[in-house]
ZAMARGU-4260 file (C-alpha; in steps of 0.2 Angstrom, whole numbers, plus 5000, padded with zeros to 4 digits):
<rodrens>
0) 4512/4613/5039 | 4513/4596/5043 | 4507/4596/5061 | 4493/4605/5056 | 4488/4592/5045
5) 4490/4582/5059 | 4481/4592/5072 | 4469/4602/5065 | 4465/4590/5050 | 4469/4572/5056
10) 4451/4572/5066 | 4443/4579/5052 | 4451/4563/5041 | 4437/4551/5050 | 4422/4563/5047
15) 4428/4563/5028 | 4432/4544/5028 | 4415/4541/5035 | 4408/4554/5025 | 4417/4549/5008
20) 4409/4530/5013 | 4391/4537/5014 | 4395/4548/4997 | 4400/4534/4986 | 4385/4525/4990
25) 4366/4529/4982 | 4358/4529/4998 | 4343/4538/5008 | 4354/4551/5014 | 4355/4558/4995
30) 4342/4573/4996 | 4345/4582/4982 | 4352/4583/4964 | 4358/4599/4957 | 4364/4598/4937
35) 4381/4589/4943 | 4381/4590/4960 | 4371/4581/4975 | 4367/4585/4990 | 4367/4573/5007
40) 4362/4574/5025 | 4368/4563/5038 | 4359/4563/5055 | 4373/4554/5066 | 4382/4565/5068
45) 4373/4580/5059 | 4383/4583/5043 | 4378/4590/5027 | 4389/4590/5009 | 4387/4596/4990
50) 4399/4582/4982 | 4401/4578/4963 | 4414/4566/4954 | 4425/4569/4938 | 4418/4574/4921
55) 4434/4570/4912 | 4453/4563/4920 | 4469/4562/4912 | 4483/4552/4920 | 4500/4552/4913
60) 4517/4545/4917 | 4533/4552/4910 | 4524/4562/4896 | 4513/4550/4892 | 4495/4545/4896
65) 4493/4529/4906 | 4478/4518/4910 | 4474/4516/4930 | 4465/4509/4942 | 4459/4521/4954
70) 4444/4524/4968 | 4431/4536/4969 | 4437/4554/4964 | 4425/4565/4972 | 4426/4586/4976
75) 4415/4591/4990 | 4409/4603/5004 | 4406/4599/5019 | 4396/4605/5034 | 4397/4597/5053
80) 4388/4610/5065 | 4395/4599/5080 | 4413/4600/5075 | 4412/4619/5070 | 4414/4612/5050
85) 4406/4626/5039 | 4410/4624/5021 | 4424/4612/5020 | 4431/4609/5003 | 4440/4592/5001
90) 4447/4579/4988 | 4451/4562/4986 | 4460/4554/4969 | 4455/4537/4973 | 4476/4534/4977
95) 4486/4538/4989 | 4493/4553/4986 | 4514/4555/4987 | 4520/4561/5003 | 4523/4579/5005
100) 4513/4583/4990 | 4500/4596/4988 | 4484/4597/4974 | 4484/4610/4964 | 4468/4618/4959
105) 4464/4628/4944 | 4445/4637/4944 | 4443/4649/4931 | 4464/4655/4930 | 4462/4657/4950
110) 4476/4643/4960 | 4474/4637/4976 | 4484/4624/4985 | 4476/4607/4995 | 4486/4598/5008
115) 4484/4579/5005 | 4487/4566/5019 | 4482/4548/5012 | 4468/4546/4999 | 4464/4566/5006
120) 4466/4585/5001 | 4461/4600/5010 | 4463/4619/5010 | 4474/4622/5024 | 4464/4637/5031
125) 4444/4638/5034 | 4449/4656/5024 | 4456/4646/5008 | 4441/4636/5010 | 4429/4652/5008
130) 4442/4659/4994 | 4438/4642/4984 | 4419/4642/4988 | 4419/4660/4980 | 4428/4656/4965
135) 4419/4638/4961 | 4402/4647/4962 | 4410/4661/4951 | 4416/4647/4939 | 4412/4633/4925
140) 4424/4620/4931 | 4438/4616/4943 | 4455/4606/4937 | 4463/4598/4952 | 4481/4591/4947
145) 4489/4580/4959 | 4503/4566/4958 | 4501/4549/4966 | 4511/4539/4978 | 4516/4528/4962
150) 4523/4543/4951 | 4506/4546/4943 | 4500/4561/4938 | 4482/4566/4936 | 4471/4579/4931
155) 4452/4577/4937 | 4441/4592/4929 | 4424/4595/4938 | 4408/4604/4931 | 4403/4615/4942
160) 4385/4618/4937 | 4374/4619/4950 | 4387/4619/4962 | 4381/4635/4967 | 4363/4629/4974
165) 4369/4613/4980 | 4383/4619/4993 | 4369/4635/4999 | 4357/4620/4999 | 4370/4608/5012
170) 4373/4623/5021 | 4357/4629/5026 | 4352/4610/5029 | 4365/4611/5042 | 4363/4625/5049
175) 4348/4626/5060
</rodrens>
C-alpha cells in the first residue's frame, strides 16, 4: 500500500496542498455555500471542491481528553479534469498523522478506511472514494478517527447537510 501512496497519491499531495492553502482562505474562488459545505473553483489548474470543517472534535490521550493545538481540519471532494480527479475524498487533522496509520470513517454505521501520508488522508481506490460519496449523501454526519504522530487521538464529526448539492455543484463546475 505504501507505494501506492506514493505513486498514485504522492502527486495528488501537491494539488491538495495547494488546494487545502486556497480552502482555508476566504477568497474569490469560494462560489457557493451550501448549509455547511462550500463550494470552490480554481482556474489554474481547473479544480473544483465541496469542503467543510469540524462541527464538534474530541482529542484524548491515554483515556483522557486533552486540549491541542492543531491546523485546519477540513473533509472535502475534489475534482481536477486535467489530472483525471473525479470526486476525490480527502482529509487533513491539522497534524501530522502517525506513520503507517490509517483514519477511520464512520457515516451512518458504514466504515471505510483513509490512507494518511503527512498532514493527508485518502481512500485508497477511486472505487472507495465513490463508496464514501454514496454513503455521505445518504448520511447526516461523518466521524473520522485518527491518531497523531504525538500519541493523540482525535475524533472530528462533520455535518453533512448540504453535502449532497455542494459536491454535484463542484462536479458539474468541473466538468465541462
Amino acid at each position: 500500500m505504501k507505494s501506492f501512496l506514493g505513486g498514485v497519491l504522492g502527486g495528488a499531495l501537491l494539488a491538495f496542498a495547494a488546494t487545502a492553502s486556497l480552502a482555508q482562505e476566504e477568497s474569490q474562488n469560494r462560489v457557493n455555500a451550501i448549509t455547511d459545505w462550500s463550494v470552490f473553483e480554481g482556474n489554474d489548474p481547473r479544480e473544483c471542491w465541496a469542503v467543510t470543517t469540524y462541527k464538534e472534535s474530541v482529542n484524548t490521550k491515554d483515556g483522557r481528553v486533552v486540549s491541542v493545538r492543531r491546523g485546519d481540519i477540513l473533509l472535502m471532494v475534489f475534482y481536477r479534469p486535467g489530472a483525471n480527479v473525479s470526486g476525490q475524498v480527502a482529509f487533513t487533522g491539522g497534524y501530522p498523522f502517525a506513520n503507517g496509520s490509517t483514519v477511520n470513517v464512520n457515516i451512518g454505521g458504514s466504515e471505510f478506511e483513509l490512507y494518511t501520508e503527512g498532514e493527508w488522508a485518502w481512500p485508497a481506490t477511486p472505487q472507495e472514494d465513490s463508496k464514501i460519496i454514496t454513503a455521505m449523501k445518504r448520511g447526516s454526519d461523518a466521524v473520522l478517527t485518527a491518531r497523531s504522530g504525538r500519541g493523540t487521538l482525535t475524533k472530528d464529526t462533520f455535518s453533512l447537510l448540504g453535502f449532497t448539492a455542494a459536491v454535484e455543484d463542484a462536479e458539474k463546475r468541473c466538468s465541462n
